[in-house]
C-alpha positions in Angstrom: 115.5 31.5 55.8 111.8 31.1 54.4 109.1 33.5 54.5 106.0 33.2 53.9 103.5 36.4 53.0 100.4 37.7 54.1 97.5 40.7 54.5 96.8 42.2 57.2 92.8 43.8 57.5 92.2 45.9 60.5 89.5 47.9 61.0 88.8 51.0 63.5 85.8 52.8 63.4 84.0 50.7 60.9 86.8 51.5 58.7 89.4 49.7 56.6 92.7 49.0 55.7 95.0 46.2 54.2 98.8 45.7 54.2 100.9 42.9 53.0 103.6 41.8 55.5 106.2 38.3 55.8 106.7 36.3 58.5 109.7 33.8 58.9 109.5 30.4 59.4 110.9 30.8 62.8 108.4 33.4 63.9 106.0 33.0 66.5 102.5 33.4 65.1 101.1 35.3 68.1 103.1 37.4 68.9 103.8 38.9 65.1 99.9 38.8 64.6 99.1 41.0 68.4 98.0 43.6 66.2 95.6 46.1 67.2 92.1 45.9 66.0 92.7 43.3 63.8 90.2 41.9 61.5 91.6 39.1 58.9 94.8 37.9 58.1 94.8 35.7 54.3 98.2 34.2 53.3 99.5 34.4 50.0 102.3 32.0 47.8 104.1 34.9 46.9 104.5 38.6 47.6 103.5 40.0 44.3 100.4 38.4 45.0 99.6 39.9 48.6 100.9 43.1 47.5 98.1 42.6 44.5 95.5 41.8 46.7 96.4 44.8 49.4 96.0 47.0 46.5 92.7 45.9 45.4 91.1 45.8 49.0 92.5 49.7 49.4 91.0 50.4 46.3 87.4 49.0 46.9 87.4 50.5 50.6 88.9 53.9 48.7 85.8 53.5 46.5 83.4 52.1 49.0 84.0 55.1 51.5 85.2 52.8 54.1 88.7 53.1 53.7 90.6 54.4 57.0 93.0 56.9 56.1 90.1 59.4 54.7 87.9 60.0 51.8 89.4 59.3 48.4 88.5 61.2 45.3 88.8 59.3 42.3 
C-alpha cells in the first residue's frame, strides 16, 4: 500500500502546533482530516521531509512564544 505524508497545523487559543502524519491511498480525505481546530495541512514527498518541516515549525512557535504546549526556554 502507498502512503503519502503530511503536517498537520492546528491552532487553539492563538497558539501552535505541527505534526507529521501518513495517509493511505485508500483513505478518505475527510474523514482522516476532521481534526479539531485545524489550521493547514502541507504534503510532503517523503517522511523525513515532513518530520523536518514539523520540527522547524515547533521550533519557530517554541521561539516565537506561540507554541501550544507552553513556554519554551531555550
Amino acid at each position: 500500500m502507498k502512503y503519502y505524508h503530511y503536517v498537520v497545523t492546528i491552532k487553539e487559543n492563538e497558539r501552535f502546533l505541527a505534526y507529521q502524519d501518513r495517509i493511505a491511498e485508500c483513505d478518505n480525505l475527510i474523514c482522516k482530516l476532521e481534526i479539531k481546530n485545524l489550521f493547514a495541512v502541507n504534503m510532503f514527498t517523503t517522511k523525513k521531509k515532513a518530520e523536518e518541516r514539523a520540527r522547524f515549525w515547533n521550533q519557530c512557535y517554541r521561539e516565537n512564544g506561540i507554541y501550544l504546549f507552553g513556554d519554551w526556554q531555550g
